[in-house]
SERO-13911 format. One record per residue (C-alpha): residue number from 1; residue in three letters; x, y, z. Coordinates in nm, 2 decimals. Example, Ala and Ser with C-alpha at 12.3 -4.5 7.8 and 13.67 -1.06 7.14 Angstrom:
<sites>
k / r / east / north / up
1 / ALA / 1.23 / -0.45 / 0.78 .
2 / SER / 1.37 / -0.11 / 0.71 .
</sites>
This chain:
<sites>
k / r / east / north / up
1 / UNK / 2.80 / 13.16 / -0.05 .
2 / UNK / 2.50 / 13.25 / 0.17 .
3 / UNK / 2.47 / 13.65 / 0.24 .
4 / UNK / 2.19 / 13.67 / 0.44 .
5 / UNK / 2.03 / 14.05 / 0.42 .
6 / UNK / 1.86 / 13.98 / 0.77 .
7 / UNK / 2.01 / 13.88 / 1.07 .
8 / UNK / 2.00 / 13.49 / 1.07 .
9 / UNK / 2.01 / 13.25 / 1.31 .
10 / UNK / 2.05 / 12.89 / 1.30 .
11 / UNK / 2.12 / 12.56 / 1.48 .
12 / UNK / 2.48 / 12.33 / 1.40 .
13 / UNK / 2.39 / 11.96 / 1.40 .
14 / UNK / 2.65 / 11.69 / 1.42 .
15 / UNK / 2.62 / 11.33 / 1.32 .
16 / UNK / 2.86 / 11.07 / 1.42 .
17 / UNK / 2.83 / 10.73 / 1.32 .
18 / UNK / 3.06 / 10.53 / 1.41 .
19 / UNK / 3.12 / 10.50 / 1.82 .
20 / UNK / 3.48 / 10.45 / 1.74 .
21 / UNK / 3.48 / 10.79 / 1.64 .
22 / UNK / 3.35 / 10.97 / 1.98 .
23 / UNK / 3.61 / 11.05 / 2.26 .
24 / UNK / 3.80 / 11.39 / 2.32 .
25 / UNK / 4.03 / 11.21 / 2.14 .
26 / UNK / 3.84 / 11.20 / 1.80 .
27 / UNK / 3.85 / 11.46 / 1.57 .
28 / UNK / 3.47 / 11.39 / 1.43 .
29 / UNK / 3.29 / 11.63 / 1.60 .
30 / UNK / 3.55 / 11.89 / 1.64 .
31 / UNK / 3.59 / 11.88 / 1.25 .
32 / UNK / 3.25 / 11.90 / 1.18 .
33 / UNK / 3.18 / 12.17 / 1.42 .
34 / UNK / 3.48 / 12.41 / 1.28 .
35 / UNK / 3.39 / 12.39 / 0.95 .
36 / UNK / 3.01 / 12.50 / 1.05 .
37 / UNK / 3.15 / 12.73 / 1.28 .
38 / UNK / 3.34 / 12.91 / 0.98 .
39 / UNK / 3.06 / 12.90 / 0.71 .
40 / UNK / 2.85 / 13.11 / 0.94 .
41 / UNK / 3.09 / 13.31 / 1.00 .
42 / UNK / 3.19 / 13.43 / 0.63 .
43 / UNK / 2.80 / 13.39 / 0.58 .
44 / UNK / 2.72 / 13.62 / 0.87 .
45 / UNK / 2.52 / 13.35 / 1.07 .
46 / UNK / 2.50 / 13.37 / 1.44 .
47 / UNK / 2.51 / 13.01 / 1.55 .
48 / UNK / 2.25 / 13.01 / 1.87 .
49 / UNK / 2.31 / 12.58 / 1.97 .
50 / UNK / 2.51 / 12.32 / 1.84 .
51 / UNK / 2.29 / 11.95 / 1.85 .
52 / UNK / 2.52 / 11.65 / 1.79 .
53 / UNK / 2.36 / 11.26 / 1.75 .
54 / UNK / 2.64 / 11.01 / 1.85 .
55 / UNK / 2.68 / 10.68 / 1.65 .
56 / UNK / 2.40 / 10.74 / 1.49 .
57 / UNK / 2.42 / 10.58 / 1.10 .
58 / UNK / 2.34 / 10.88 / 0.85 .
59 / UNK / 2.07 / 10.62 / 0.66 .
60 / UNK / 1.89 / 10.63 / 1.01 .
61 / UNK / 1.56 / 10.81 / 0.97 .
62 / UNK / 1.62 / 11.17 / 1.11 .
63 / UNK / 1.35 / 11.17 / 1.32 .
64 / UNK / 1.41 / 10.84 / 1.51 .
65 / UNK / 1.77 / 11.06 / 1.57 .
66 / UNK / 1.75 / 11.17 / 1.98 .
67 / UNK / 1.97 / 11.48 / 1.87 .
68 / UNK / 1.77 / 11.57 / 1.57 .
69 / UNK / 1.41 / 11.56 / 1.78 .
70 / UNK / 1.54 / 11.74 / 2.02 .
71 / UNK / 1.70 / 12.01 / 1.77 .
72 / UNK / 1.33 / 12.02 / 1.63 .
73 / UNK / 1.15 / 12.10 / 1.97 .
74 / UNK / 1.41 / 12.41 / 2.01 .
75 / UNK / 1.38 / 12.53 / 1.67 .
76 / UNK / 1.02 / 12.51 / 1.74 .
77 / UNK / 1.05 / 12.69 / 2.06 .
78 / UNK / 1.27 / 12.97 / 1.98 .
79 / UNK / 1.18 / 13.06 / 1.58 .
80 / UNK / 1.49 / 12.98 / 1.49 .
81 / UNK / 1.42 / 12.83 / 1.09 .
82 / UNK / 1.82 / 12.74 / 0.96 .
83 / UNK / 1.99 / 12.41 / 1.03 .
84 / UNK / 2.40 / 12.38 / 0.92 .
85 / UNK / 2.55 / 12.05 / 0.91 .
86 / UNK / 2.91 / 12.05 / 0.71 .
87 / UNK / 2.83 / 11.81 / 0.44 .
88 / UNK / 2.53 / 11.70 / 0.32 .
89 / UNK / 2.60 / 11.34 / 0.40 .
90 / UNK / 2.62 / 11.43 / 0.75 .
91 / UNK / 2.24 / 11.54 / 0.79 .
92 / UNK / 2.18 / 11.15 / 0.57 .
93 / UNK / 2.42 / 10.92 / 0.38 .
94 / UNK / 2.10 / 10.73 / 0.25 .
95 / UNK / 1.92 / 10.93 / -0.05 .
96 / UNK / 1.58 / 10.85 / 0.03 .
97 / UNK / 1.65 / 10.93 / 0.42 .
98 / UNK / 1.82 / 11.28 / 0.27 .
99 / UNK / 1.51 / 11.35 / 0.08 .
100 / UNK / 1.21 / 11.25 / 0.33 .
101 / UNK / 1.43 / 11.47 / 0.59 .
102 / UNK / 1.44 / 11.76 / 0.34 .
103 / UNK / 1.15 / 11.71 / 0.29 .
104 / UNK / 1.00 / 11.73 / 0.64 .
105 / UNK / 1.25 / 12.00 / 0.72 .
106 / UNK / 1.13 / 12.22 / 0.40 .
107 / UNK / 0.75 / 12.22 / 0.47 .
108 / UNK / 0.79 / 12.35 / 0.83 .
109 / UNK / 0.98 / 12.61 / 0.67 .
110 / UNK / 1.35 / 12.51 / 0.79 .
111 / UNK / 1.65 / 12.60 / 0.56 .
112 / UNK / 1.89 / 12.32 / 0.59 .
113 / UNK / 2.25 / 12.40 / 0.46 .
114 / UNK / 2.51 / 12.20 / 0.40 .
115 / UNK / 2.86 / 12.44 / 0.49 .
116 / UNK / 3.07 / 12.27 / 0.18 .
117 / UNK / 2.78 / 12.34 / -0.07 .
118 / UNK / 2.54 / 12.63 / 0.09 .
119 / UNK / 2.32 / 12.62 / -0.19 .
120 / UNK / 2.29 / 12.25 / -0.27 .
121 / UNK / 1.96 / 12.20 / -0.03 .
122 / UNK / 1.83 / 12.58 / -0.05 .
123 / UNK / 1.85 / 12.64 / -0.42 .
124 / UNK / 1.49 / 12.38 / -0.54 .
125 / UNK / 1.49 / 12.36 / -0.92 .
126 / UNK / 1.48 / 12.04 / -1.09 .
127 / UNK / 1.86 / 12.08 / -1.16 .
128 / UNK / 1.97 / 12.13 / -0.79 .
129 / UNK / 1.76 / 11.86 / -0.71 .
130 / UNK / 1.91 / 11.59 / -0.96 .
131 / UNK / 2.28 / 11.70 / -0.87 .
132 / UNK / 2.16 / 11.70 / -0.48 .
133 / UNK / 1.98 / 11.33 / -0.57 .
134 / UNK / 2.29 / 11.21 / -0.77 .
135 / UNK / 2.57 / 11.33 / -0.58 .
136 / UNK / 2.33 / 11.13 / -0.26 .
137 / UNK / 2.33 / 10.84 / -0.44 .
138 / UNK / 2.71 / 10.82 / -0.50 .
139 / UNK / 2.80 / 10.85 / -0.17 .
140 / UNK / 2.56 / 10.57 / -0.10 .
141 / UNK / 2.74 / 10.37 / -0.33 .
142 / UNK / 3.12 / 10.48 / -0.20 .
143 / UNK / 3.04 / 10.41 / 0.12 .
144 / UNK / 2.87 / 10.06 / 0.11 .
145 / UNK / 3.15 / 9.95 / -0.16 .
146 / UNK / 3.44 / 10.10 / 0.10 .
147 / UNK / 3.26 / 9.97 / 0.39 .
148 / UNK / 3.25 / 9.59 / 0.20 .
149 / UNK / 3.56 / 9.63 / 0.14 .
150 / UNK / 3.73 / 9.69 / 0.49 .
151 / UNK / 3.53 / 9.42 / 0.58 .
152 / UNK / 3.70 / 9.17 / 0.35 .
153 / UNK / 4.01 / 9.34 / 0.51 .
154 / UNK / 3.97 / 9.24 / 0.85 .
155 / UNK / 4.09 / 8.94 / 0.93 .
156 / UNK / 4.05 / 8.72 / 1.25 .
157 / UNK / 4.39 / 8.56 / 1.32 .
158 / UNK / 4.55 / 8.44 / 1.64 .
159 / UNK / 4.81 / 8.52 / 1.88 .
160 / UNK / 5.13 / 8.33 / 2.00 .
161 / UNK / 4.92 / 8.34 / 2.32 .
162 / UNK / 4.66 / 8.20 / 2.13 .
163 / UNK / 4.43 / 8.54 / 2.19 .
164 / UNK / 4.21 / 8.57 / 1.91 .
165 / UNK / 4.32 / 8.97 / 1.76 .
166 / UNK / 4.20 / 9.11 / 1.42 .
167 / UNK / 4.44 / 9.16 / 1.11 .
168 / UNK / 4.46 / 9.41 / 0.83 .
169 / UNK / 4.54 / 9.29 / 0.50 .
170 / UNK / 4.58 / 9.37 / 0.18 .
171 / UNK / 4.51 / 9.67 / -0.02 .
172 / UNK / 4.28 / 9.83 / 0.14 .
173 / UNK / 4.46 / 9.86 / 0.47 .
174 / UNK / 4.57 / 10.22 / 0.52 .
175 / UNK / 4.17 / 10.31 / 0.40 .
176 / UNK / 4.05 / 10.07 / 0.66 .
177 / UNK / 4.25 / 10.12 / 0.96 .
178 / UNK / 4.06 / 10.42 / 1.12 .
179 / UNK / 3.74 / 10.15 / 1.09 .
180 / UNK / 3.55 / 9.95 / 1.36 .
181 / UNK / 3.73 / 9.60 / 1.34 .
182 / UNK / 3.41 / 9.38 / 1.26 .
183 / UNK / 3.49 / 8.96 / 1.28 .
</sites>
């Protein structure tokens, strides 16, 4: 865990991606938030903003992101240099989108840290950064194969009121139900 020896101060940022998933009645944001929330707290991180990008796809560039830019300008303005998302899949679930933002992010000298694995983006030896660059890559991997597959599970079918209605079938359905239906 992250023990910082100065006072710190950093910025939460939020990704949703799916617009299924925003509403008081989702738990997305409030999930996310909480689990920042507590890492700064055990890590002794005062949290000064929280900046949140609605269905916004994680293999979205992060600077085409409205809530990312405008996270930038106030870390800019006000010195503060720490970013905390709660995974790193939620800063970018495409690799090359998680390494051009870390990128970017590192040489203006902003920490990024991800609260389920605090050192993953701060520690930079070649072994973090092929366990950061794999561990990327297979969530690339889960999600397009998952996402194919709920998919294949959604089935247009037809009412007794002949209203057209989507389906869920087969294996996959208890995985798939919380998805955007899709025809």
């Amino acid at each position: 865990m992250v023990k910082p020896t100065k006072s710190v101060k950093a910025f939460a940022y939020l990704r949703t991606s799916s617009a299924a998933n925003i509403g008081e009645d989702k738990d997305s944001g409030r999930r996310q938030l909480h689990a920042i929330q507590a890492f700064a707290k055990r890590a002794g991180i005062e949290l000064v903003g929280t900046f949140h990008d609605e269905a916004v796809k994680g293999s979205d560039p992060i600077d085409t992101r409205p809530g990312f830019a405008a996270m930038l300008e106030a870390l800019e303005a006000n010195g503060t240099k720490t970013i905390i998302v709660e995974t790193a899949n939620r800063f970018a679930r495409d690799l090359m989108v998680q390494e051009v933002g870390f990128a970017m992010l590192k040489s203006r000298g902003i920490d990024l840290i991800a609260a389920d694995s605090p050192t993953s983006f701060l520690d930079d030896t070649p072994t973090a950064r092929l366990i950061r660059q794999v561990l990327g890559a297979i969530i690339v991997v889960v999600m397009t194969t998952l996402s194919s597959y709920c998919r294949s599970a959604h089935v247009l079918t037809w009412s007794p009121t002949g209203s057209p209605h989507v389906a869920i079938r087969g294996y996959f359905a208890i995985m798939c139900s919380r998805m955007p239906r899709t025809v």
